[in-house]
C-alpha positions in Angstrom: 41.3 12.1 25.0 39.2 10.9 28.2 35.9 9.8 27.5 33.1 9.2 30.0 29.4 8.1 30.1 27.8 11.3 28.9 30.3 11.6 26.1 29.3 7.9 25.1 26.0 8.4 25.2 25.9 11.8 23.0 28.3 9.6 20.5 26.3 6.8 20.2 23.4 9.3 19.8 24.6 10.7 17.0 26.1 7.3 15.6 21.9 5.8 15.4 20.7 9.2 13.8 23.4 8.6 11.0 22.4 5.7 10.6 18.7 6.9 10.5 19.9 9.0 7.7 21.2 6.2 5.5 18.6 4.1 6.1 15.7 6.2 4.6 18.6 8.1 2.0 18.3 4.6 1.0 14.8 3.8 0.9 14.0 7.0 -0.9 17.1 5.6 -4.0 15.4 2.4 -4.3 11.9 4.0 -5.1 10.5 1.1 -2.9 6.9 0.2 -3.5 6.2 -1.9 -0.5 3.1 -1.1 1.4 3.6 0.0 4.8 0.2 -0.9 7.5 -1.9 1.9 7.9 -0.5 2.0 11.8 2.8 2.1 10.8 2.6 5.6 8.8 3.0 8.5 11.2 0.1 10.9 12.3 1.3 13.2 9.6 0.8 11.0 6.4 -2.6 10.0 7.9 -3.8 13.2 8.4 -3.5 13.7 4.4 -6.9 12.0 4.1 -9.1 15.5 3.4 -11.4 15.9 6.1 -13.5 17.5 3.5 -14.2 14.6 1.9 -15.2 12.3 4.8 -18.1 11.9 7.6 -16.7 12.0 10.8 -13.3 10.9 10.2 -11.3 9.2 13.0 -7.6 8.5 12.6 -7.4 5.3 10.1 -5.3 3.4 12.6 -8.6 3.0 14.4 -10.2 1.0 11.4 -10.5 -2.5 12.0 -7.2 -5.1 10.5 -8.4 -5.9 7.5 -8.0 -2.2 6.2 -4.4 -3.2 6.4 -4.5 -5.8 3.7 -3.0 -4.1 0.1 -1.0 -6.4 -1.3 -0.6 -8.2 1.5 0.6 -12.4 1.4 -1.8 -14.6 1.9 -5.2 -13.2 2.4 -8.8 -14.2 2.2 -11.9 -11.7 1.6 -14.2 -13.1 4.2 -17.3 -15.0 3.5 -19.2 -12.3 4.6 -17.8 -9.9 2.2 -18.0 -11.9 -0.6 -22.2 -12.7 0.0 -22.8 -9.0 1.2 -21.4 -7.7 -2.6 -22.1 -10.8 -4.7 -24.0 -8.2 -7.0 -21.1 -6.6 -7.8 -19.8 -7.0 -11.5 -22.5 -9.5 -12.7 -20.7 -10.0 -15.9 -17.2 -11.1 -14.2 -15.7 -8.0 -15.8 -12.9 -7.0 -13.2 -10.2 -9.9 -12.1 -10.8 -10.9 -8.7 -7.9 -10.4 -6.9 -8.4 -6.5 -7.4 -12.0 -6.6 -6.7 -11.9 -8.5 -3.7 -9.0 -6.3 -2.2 -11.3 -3.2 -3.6 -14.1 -4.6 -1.7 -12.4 -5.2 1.2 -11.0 -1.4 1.4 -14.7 -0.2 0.3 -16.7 -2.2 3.0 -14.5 -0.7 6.0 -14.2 2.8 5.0 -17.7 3.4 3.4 -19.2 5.0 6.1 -16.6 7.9 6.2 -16.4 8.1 1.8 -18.8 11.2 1.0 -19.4 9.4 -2.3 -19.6 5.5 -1.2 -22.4 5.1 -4.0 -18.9 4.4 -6.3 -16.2 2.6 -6.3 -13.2 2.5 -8.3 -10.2 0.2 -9.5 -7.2 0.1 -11.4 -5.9 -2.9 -12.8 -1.8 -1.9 -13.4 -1.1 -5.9 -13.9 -3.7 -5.5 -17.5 -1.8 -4.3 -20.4 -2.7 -0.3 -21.1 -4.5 -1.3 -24.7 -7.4 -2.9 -22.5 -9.8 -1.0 -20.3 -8.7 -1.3 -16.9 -10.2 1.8 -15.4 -13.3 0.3 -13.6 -16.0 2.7 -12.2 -18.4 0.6 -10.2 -21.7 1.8 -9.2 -22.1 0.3 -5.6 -25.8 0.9 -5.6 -26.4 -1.7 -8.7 -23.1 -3.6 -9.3 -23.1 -2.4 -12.6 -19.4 -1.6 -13.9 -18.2 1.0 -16.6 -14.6 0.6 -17.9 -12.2 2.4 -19.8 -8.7 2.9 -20.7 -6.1 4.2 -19.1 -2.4 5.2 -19.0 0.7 4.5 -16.8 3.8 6.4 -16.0 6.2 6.5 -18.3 8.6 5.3 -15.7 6.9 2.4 -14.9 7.3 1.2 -18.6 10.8 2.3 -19.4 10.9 0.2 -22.9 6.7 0.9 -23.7 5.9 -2.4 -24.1 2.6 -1.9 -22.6 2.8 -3.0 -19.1 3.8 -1.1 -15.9 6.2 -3.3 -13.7 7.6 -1.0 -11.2 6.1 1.9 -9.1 6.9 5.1 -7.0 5.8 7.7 -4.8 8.8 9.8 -5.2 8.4 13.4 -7.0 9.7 13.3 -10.7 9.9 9.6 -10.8 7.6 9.4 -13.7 6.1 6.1 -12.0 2.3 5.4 -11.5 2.0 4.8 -7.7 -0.3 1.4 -6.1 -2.7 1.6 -3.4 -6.1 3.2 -2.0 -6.7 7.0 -2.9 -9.8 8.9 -2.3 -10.7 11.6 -5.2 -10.9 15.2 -4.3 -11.5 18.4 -6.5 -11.7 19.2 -10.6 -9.6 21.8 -11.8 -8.7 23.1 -15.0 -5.4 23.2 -16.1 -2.7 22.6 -19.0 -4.2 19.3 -19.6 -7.7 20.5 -18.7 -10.6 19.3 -17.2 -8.5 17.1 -14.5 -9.4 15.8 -11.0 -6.7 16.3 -7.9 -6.4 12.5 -6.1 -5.5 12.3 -2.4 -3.0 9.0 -2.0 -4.0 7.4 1.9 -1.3 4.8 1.7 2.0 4.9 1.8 2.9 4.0 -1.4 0.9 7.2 -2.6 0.8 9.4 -0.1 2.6 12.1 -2.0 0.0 12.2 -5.1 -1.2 15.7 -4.9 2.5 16.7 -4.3 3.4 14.8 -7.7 0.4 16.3 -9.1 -1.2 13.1 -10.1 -4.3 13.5 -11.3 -6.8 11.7 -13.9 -7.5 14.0 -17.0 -8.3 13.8 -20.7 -5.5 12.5 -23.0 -5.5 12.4 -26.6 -3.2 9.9 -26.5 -5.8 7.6 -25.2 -7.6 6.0 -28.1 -8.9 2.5 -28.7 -7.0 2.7 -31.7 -3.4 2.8 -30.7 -1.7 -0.5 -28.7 -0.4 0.3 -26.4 -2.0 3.9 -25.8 0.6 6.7 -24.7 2.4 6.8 -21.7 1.7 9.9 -18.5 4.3 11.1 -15.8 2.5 9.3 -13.6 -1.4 10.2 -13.9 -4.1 7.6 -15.0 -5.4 9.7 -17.9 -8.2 8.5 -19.9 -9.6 9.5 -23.2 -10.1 12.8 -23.5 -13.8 12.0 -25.5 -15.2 11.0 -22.1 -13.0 12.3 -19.8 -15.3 14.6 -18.3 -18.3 12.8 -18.0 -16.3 10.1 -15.7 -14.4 12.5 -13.8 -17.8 14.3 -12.7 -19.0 10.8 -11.8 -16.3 10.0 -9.3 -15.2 13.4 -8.3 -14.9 14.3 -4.2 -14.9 11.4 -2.5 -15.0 8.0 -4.2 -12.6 5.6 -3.0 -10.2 3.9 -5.5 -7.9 1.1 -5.7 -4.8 1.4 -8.2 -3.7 -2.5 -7.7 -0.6 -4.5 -9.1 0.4 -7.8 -8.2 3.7 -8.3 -6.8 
């Protein structure tokens, strides 16, 4: 068989797109949870950001570095931050690893959020029988929290702590990072709020249909509270009072530490 340049060149071609294949046939197994930079995700995944639900919105590679810091090794909320939100949480309520990273997020993308006046976190590394749904009101400090579940994936034994997380479809797994919160519906579990993921460690949450609803197996009474496919559902006795606090627009930060 006689082989020349052009033949080389389609084979080796076709070799790297193979290889392409396996590579990300691979990443998609392993359900990885690393976060990827905002300028690393392609134009597509950051165009999943609603336009709806933001003033002027420029594409997020555009925002200044430190919107590229979820769970990221080692990093340091700047003085400024830290003196410019010092109201925040006056009762030391939220840890501050997640509240500085929430800060952070809040403080560089405010200006785009049609709801900056709240801000929200999700402390995955707390175990499900304490509150760790934080609603923060940004204009006071003041914070409201609650209970909340995680994927039954992401707690394969129920012991009460999520360890691992996804963003594939049918994984089961609660997904980490910054999401912004878009429409109520009402649907099988009803009253429920559709969340738009803007990392990409959630970027597929609307396509897993993770949303916060009412539970009934969220109850202060039960340790540790039910497990969801994925959604942070809260207790169905106040579920809709807090979704029509933070519905279309509030930003959100579902944190873990690796």
């Amino acid at each position: 068989m006689k082989f020349n340049f052009k033949s080389l060149f389609i084979l080796t071609g076709l070799a790297l797109m193979w290889h392409g294949s396996l590579t990300y046939a691979s990443y998609e197994a392993a359900m990885c949870t690393e976060v990827v930079p905002f300028c690393e995700i392609s134009p597509e995944e950051r165009m999943r950001l609603p336009e709806s639900l933001l003033h002027d919105p420029v594409p997020l590679d555009m925002l200044s570095p430190q919107t590229d810091i979820f769970l990221m090794e080692p990093f340091s909320v700047s003085k400024e931050i830290r003196q410019k939100y010092e109201y925040v949480d006056p009762k030391s309520e939220i840890a501050d690893r997640p509240l500085e990273l929430a800060l952070s997020y809040y403080d560089n993308l405010k200006d785009r959020l049609k709801r900056p006046e709240y801000l929200g976190i999700i402390n995955f590394k707390q175990h499900s029988s304490e509150p760790r749904f934080y609603i923060i009101d940004m204009r006071s400090g003041a914070v409201r929290k609650m209970l909340t579940t995680h994927g039954e994936g992401s707690d394969r034994k129920n012991t009460g702590y999520a360890t691992v997380f996804s963003n594939i479809v049918n994984s089961h797994m609660s997904s980490v990072g910054a999401f912004i919160t878009a429409e109520t519906y009402n649907g099988k579990n009803g009253y429920s709020l559709r969340l738009d993921g803007i990392e990409k460690s959630n970027s597929k949450l609307r396509e897993r249909a993770v949303v916060i609803h009412g539970s009934d197996y969220v109850k202060p009474t039960m340790s540790p509270i039910g497990r969801s496919w994925g959604c942070p559902a809260i207790d169905r006795k106040i579920s809709k009072a807090a979704i029509d606090t933070i519905k279309k627009g509030v930003l959100f930060l579902a944190w873990y530490d690796q």
